[in-house]
N, C-alpha and C positions, 0 to 999 in steps of 0.2 A: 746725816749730812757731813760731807767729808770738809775736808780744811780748809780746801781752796774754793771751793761753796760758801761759807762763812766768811771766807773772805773777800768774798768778790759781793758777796750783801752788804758787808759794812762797806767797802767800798760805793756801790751805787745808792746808799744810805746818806752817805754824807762826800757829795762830788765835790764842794767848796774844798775841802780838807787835800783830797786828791790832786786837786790843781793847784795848793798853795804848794804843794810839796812836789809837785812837777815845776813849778815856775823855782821854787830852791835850788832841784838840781837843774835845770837851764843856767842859773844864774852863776852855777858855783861851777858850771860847765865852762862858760863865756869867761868868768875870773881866769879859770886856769888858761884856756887857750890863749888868753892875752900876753901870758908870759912868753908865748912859743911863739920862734920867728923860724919860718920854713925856708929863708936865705941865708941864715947864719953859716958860715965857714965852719969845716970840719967837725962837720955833724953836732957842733954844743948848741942846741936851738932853746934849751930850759935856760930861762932865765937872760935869754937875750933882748930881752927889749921887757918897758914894762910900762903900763896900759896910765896915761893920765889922769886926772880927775875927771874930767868930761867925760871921756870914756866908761869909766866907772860909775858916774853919774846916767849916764846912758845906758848899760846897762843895768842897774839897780830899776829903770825905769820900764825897760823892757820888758823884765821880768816877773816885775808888780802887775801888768797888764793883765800877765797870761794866767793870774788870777781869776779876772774876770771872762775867760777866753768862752768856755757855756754859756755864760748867762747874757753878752753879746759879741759875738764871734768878728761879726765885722767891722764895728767901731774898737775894736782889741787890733784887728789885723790893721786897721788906719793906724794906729798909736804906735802899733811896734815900727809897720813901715816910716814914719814920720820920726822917729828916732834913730832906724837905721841909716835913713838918709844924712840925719847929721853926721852921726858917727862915719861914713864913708867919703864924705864931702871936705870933714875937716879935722879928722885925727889921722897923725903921722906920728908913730906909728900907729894901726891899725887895730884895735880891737873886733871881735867878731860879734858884734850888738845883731847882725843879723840871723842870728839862729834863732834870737827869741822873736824873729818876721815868719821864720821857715815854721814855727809850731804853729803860730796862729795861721799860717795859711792851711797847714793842713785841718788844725781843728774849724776853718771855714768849707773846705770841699767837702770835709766830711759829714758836715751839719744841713749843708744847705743842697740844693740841685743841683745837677750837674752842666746847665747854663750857666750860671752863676757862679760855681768855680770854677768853671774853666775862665770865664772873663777874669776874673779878680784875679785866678792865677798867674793869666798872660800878661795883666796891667802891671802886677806885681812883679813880675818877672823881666820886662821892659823896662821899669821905672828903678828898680834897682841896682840892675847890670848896667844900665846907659847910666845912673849918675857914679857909678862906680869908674866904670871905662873914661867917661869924658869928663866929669868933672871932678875924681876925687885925688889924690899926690901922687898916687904910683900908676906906671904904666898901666894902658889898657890889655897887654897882652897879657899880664901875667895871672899867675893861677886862681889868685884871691878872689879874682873879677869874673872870671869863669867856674867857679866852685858855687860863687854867688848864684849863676844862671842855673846849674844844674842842681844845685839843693833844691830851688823854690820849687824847678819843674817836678821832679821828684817830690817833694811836701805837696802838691797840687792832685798829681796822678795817685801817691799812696792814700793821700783824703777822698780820693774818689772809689775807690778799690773799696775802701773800708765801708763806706754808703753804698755801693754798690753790692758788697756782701750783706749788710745789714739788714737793705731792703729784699734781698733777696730770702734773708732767710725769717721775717717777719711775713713774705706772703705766703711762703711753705708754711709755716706756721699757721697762718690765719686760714688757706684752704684746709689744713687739716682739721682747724675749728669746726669750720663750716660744713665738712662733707660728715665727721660724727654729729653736727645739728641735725644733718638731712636724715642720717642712717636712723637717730633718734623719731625724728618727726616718722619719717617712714614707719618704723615699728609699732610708734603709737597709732597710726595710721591702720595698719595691719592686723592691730589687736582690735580696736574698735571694729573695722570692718568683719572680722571673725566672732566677736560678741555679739553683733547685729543680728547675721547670719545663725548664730545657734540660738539668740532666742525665739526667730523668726520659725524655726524645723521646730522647736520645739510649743511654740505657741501654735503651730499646723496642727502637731499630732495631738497635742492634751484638748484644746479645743472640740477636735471632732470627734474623738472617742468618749473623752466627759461629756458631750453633748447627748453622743448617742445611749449611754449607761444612763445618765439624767433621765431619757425619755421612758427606758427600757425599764428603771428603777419607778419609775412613777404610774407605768402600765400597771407591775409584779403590784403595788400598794393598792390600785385601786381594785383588781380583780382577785385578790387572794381569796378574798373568803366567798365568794361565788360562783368564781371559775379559777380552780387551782391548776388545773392546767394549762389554759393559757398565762400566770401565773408565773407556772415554772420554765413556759417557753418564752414569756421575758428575761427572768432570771438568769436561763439561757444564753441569750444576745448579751443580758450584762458580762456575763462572763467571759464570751467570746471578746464581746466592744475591751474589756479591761486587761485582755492575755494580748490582744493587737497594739493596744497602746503600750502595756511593760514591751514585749516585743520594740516597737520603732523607737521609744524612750531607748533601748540599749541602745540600737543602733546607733540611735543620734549622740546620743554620751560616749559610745564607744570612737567618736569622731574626734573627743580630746584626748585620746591616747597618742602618747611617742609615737613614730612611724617605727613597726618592728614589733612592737607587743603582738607576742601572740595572742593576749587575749581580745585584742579586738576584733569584733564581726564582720564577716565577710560578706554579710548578706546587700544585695544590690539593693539600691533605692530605686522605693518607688517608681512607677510610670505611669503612661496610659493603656501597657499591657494590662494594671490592675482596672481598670473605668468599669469593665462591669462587675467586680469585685465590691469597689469601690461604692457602687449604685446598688449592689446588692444589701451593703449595711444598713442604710437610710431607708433601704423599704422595708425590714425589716424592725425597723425603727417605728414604722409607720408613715413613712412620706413618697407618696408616687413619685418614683422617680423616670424618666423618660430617655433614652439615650438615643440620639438620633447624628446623623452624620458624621459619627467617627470612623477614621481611619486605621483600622486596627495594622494594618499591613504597611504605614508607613514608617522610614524609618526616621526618627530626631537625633540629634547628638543629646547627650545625657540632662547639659543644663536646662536645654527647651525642654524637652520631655519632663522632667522631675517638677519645672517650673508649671507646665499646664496641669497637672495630677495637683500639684498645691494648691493652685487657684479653684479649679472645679471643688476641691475637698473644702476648700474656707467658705465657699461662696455656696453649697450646700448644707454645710456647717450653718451658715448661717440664717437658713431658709426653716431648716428644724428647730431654729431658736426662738426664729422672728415673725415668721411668715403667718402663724396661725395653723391653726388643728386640718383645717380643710384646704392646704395648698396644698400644691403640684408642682414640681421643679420640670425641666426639661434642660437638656444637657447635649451642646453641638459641638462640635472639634471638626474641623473644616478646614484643606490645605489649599492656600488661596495666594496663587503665583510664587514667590520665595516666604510667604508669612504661613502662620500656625492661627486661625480665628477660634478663639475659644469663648464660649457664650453660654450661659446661666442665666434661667429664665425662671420666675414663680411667678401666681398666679393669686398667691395671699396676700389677704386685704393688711394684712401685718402688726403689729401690736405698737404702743406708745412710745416704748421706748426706742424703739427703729434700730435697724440691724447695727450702726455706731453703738450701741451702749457699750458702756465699759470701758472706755477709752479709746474704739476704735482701732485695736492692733492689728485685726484682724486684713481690713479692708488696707490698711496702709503698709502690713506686710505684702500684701497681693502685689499693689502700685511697688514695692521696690524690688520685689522679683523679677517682676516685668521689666522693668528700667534699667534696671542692672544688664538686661541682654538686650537693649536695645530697642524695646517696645512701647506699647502703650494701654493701659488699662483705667474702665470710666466702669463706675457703681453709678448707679440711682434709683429712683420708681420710674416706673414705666407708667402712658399714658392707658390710662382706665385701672389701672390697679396695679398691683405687685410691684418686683424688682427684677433689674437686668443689670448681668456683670460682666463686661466685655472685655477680652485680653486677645491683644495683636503681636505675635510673638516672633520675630521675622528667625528663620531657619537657620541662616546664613549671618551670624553675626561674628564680633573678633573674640567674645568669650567661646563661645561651641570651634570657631576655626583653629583658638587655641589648643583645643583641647584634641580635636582630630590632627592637627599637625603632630602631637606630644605622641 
């Protein structure tokens, strides 16, 4: 911190101190000019006339005020005025008692509104020129009486200036608070929303592939020792289900790399070009799966598309978990006026703990994919039995417009 930093601390540290030693030099200001008379003959004005005790006492008084000029600005500006009046009314000659009027007015315009000083200035300014002019010993024309009008106006306008800077550069300051709040709020904003999103891809992909290894591993135990070949064409699927999920596991981690690494993967996400890819796993799995009314030849922008593939994949996923040994999925994607109808149907009577066990990530991941683009998505049982998973994914929203604009 440089010097004049440290001093402008102690300074606003201790204001009383500031303003006793501003109202000293006022004071010691008004002493001297008292001795100077701006009519003296051949230019000897020091020491031409020399200021009475009133005078003196008047300014002594003055200047004591401007003490308290902060802590009440405008019972200080009443005091000094109501002092200068004497001194203008009834000392010949003249002492200048109205400089310590001129600082308290400015420390009033500078303090308060600028309604407010401008009235007090103009009152001020009227009420001291007219008793200077009309009623104090020396002509009204002369300069003392007019110095008077134009100092106040001046102490009035430079108090306004200074508040008017002040407040100016107190809102510069406080929007620049406010918009690093916003930028702040934002980011947090931004990282949340991006931790959502990768737990979400990531709880899609380990889900369905642990799901399907879980089944595949529990086939390979039960038939090893009596059918080792179907056996080993479990062990098979596990291995495939576990090379698919390292596989989309990179992808999805390769998604928190800097933009510019080369080693991030380039490989395209998911879609519904994979659905019978996709249906092929699960029935290898062991679960019929049925694929009916998809549109293989239409085309989605990336979000809808990735978003339909995750919901069939969760809501299958969750049919091989939950549904029982003897159910049946069916599986529809349906393009129905500017919307994507995607629908998951089983058939199983289903197990206790109901497709929610586990905290329910799964199903609540779906509902905020969907939401996210503008759609709607409802899980339940179905009347007579099973489960149904319906997601309405409109085609045409401002995320995918985003993205086709870009």
């Amino acid at each position: 911190m440089s010097t004049l930093e440290r001093t402008r601390c102690r300074v606003r540290a201790h204001p009383l101190a500031l303003d006793a030693a501003l109202a000293a030099g006022v004071l010691a200001c008004m002493a001297a000019s008292s001795f100077i008379d701006p009519h003296a003959d051949h230019g000897d004005t020091w020491g031409a006339r020399t200021p009475n005790s009133l005078s003196l006492t008047l300014m002594v008084l003055g200047a004591a005020a401007l003490v308290l000029r902060r802590r009440a600005p405008i019972p200080v500006l009443a005091a000094t005025v109501a002092v200068s009046l004497v001194e203008l009314v009834s000392s010949d000659p003249r002492a200048p008692v109205v400089m310590c009027a001129v600082v308290a007015l400015y420390t009033v315009a500078s303090a308060t509104d600028r309604p407010t000083a401008w009235r007090l200035g103009l009152l001020t300014m009227t009420v001291l020129t007219a008793a200077a002019m009309l009623a104090g010993p020396l002509p009204w024309y002369t300069q003392e009486n007019l110095g008077i009008f134009a100092w106040t106006g001046m102490a009035a306008a430079a108090g306004d200036a200074v508040r008017s800077r002040r407040a100016f550069v107190h809102a510069i300051r406080e929007r620049a608070e406010r918009a690093e709040r916003t930028r702040e709020e934002e980011a947090r904003r931004r990282v949340a929303e991006e931790r959502l999103r990768i737990a979400r891809d990531l709880h899609d992909v380990v889900a369905h592939h642990i799901a399907l290894v879980n089944v595949q591993a529990g086939v390979a135990a039960h038939v090893m020792d009596k059918r080792p070949d179907q056996a080993k064409e479990a062990l098979a699927h596990v291995r495939e289900a576990s090379r698919s999920a390292l596989n989309e596991l990179r992808a999805t981690v390769g998604l928190l790399r800097q933009s510019g690494d080369p080693e991030a993967p380039t490989e395209p996400a998911p879609g519904l070009h994979r659905l019978d890819e996709l249906a092929d796993t699960f029935r290898n799995a062991g679960l019929p799966v049925e694929v009916v009314g998809a549109d293989h030849g239409a085309t989605l922008p990336a979000a809808v598309d990735l978003a339909a593939y995750r919901v069939i994949q969760e809501a299958l996923t969750n049919v091989q978990k939950h549904a029982g040994t003897a159910a049946k999925a069916e599986v529809s994607v349906v393009r129905v006026g500017p919307n994507v109808e995607v629908t998951v149907l089983d058939n199983g009577p289903g197990k206790d703990e109901g497709p929610q066990d586990g905290g329910g990530h799964g199903l609540l991941g779906m509902r905020e994919r969907v939401t996210a683009l503008g759609g709607t998505c409802t899980a339940g049982p179905r009347y007579g039995g099973g489960f149904r998973v319906h997601a309405i994914l409109p085609v045409k929203n401002r995320t995918a417009a985003t993205g086709d604009s870009a």
